[in-house]
C-alpha positions in Angstrom: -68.5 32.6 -42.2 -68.0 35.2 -39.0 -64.9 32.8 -37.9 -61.7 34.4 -37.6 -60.4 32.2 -40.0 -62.5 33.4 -42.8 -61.9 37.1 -42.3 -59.2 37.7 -45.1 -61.8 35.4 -47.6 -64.9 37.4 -46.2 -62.9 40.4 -47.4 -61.8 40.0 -50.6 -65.5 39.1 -51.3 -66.9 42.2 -50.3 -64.3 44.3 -52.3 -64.7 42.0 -55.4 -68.7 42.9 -54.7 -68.5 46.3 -54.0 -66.7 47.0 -57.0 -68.7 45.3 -59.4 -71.9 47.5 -57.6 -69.6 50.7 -58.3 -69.2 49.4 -61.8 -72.8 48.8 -62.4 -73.7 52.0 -61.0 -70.9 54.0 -63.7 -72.7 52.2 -66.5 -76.1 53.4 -65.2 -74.4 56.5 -65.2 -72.9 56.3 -69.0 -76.7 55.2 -69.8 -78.1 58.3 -68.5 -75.3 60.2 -70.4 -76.0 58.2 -73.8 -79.7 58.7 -73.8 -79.3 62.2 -73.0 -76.8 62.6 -76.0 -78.8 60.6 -78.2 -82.1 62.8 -76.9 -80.5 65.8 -77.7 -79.0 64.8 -81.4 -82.7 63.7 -82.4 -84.2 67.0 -81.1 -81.5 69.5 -82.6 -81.5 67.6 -86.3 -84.8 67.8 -87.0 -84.7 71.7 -86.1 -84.6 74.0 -89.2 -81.4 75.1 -90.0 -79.9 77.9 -88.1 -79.0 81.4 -89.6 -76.2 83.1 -88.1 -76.0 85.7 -86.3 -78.5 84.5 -84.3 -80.1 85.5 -80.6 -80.5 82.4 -77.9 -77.4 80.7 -76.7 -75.7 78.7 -79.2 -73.6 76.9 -77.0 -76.8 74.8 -76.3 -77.1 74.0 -80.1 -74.7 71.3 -80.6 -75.0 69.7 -83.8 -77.8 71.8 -84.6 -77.7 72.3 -88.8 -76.8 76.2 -89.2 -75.6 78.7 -92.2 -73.9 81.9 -92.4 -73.3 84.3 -94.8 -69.9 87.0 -94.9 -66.5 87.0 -95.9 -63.8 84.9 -94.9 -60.6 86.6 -93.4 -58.0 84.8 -94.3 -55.1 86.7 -91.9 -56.5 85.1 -88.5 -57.4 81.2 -90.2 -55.6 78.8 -87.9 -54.9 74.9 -88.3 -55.4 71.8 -86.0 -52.8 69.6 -86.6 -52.5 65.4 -86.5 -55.5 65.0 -88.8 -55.9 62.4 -91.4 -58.0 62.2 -94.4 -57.7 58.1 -93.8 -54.9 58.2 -96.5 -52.1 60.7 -95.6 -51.8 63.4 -92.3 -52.6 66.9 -92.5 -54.6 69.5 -90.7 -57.9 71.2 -90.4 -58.2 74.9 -91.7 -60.3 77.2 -89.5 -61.1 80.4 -91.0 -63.0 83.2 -89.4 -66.1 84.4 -91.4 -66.9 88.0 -90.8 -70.6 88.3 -90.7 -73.0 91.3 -90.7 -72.2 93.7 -87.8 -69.3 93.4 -86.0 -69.1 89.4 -84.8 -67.7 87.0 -86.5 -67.8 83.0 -86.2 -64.7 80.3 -86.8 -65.6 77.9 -89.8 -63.7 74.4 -89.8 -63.2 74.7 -93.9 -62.3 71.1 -94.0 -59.0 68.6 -94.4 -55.5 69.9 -96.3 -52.4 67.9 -96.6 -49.9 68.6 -94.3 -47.4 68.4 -97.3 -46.8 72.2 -99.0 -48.9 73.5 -95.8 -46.1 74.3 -93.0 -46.9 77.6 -92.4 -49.7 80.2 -92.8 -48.5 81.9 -96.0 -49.1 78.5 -97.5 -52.6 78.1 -96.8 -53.4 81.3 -99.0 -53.3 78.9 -102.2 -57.3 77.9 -100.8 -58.1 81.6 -100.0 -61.8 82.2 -101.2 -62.2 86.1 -101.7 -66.0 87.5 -101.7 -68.9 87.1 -99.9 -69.5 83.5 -99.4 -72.7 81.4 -97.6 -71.8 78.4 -95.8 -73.6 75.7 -94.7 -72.7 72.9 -91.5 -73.3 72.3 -88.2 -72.5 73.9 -84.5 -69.4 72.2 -82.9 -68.5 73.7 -79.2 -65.0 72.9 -79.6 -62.9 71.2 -76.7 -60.9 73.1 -74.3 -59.4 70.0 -72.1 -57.4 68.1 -73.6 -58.2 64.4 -74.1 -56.5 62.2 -71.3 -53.3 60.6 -72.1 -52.6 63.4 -75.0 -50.9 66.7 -75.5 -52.4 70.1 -74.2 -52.4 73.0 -76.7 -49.5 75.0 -76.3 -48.8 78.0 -74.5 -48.1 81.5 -75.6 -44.5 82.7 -75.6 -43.2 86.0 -74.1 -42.8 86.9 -78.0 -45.7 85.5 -79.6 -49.2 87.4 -80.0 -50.3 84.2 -81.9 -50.7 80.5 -82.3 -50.8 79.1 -85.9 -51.5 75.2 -85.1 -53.5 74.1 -82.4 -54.5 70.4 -81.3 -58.0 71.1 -80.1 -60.5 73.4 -81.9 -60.5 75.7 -78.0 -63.1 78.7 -79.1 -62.3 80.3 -76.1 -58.3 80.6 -76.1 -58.4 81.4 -79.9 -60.8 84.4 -79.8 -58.0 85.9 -77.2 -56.7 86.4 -80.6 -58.7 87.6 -82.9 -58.6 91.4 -82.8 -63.1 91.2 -83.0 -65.8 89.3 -81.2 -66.2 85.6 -82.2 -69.1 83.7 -81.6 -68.4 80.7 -79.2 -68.8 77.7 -81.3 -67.7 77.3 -84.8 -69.0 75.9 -87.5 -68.4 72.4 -89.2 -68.9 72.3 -92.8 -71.1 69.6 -94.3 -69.2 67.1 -96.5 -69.5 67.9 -100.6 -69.7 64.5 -102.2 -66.8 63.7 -104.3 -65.2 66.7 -103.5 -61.1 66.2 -104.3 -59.5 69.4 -104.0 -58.5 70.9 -100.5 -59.9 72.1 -98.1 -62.1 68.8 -97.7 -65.0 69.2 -95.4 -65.2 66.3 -93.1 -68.2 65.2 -90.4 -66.9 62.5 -87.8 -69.1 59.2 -87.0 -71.2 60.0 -84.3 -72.8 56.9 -82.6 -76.5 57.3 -81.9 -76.8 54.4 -80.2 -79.9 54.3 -77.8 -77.7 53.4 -74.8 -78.0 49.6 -74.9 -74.6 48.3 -74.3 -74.5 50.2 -70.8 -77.4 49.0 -69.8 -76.3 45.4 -70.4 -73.0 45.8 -69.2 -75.1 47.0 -65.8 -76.6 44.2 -65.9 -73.8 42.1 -66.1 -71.6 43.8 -63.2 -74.4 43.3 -60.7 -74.9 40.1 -61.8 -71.4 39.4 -60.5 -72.1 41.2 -57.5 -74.5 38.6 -57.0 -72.7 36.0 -57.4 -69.8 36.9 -55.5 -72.3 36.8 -52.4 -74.3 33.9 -53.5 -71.3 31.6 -54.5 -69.4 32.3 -51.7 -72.4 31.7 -49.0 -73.3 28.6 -51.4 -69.5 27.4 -51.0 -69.6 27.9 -46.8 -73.1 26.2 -46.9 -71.7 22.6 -48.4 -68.8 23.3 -46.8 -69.9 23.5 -43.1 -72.8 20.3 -44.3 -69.4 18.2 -45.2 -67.6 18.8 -41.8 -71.5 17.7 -40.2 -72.0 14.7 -42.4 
């Protein structure tokens, strides 16, 4: 096994093994990560719904169930674009709501076509005037963009504002509302049956305990394992056969 001539061989099984520990050890990781998730969406559903505004930081309130009462203003509502209803494309609306005082807090209103809806003056057709009370969740948003896609983007040297985003970025979207937004927003909950646009919709979460990762652990270290074992197991008969 410590020959020269087994050097290349003696190599290529201590990559093969040291990725498959690396690999067990990222699934550990993704475990941790998981349960923590999984934690955290248990704790924060079976909290009372949140009324808004509201003292304590929200940004550690994911998911949390919230409401808010004010009036919607309909000249700052911006869209997310590439969204589908499972039928036909469209976007998301985002309105803010004004509430009491002077803050305000983005409200995902829910799924339009994307036919009839090209630009801002369309969207007035769902325009919901009064006071209103809403009732959803707390999103954080996403300001990276998701590897592999398109990044949201940037201002030109004659724009003030962007109309259609990809990602729902709190914090670059604020930079253009002329008042304070709170830094979340809120995702409606789903009306059953509801038909007419703007359709609230809640994505599958999965609340999975973790499980899979810890298997998949298992299974990469089991390969590590074997990588050493086989291989001294394979030098063993070998070196008994040039004896015998």
């Amino acid at each position: 096994m410590f020959s020269r001539r087994w050097w290349l061989a003696n190599l290529l099984i201590l990559i093969a093994s040291v990725v498959c520990i690396r690999l067990s050890i990222w699934q550990v990781d993704r475990l941790h990560q998981t349960r923590s998730f999984y934690d955290h969406m248990l704790a924060v559903q079976a909290m009372p719904p949140l009324n808004l505004p509201a003292q304590g930081d929200l940004t550690t309130m994911e998911y949390r169930p919230v409401t808010a009462t004010g009036t919607y203003d309909f000249q700052n509502q911006i869209a997310t674009r590439d969204q589908y209803n499972g039928v036909q494309p469209g976007y998301h609306l985002l309105t803010p709501l004004r509430l009491s005082g002077e803050e305000a807090v983005l409200v995902d209103r829910g799924w339009i076509p994307s036919d009839g809806n090209s630009t801002p003056a369309d969207w007035h057709q769902y325009d919901q005037s009064g006071q209103v009370t809403v009732s959803g969740i707390i999103r954080l948003g996403q300001a990276q963009p998701t590897p592999g896609s398109d990044a949201d983007p940037t201002l030109m040297p004659n724009q003030t504002r962007l109309d259609f985003w990809i990602y729902v970025n709190v914090d670059r979207i604020r930079q253009q509302i002329p008042y304070p937004i709170l830094p979340i927003y809120i995702q409606l909950t789903p009306i059953p049956n509801r038909a007419d646009p703007p359709i609230p919709i809640l994505e599958s979460l999965d609340l999975s305990d973790g499980s899979t990762n810890l298997n998949y652990a298992i299974q990469w270290c089991l390969f590590a394992i074997l990588f050493v074992v086989g291989y001294g197991y394979y030098l063993w008969r070998k070196d008994l056969r040039k004896k015998s």
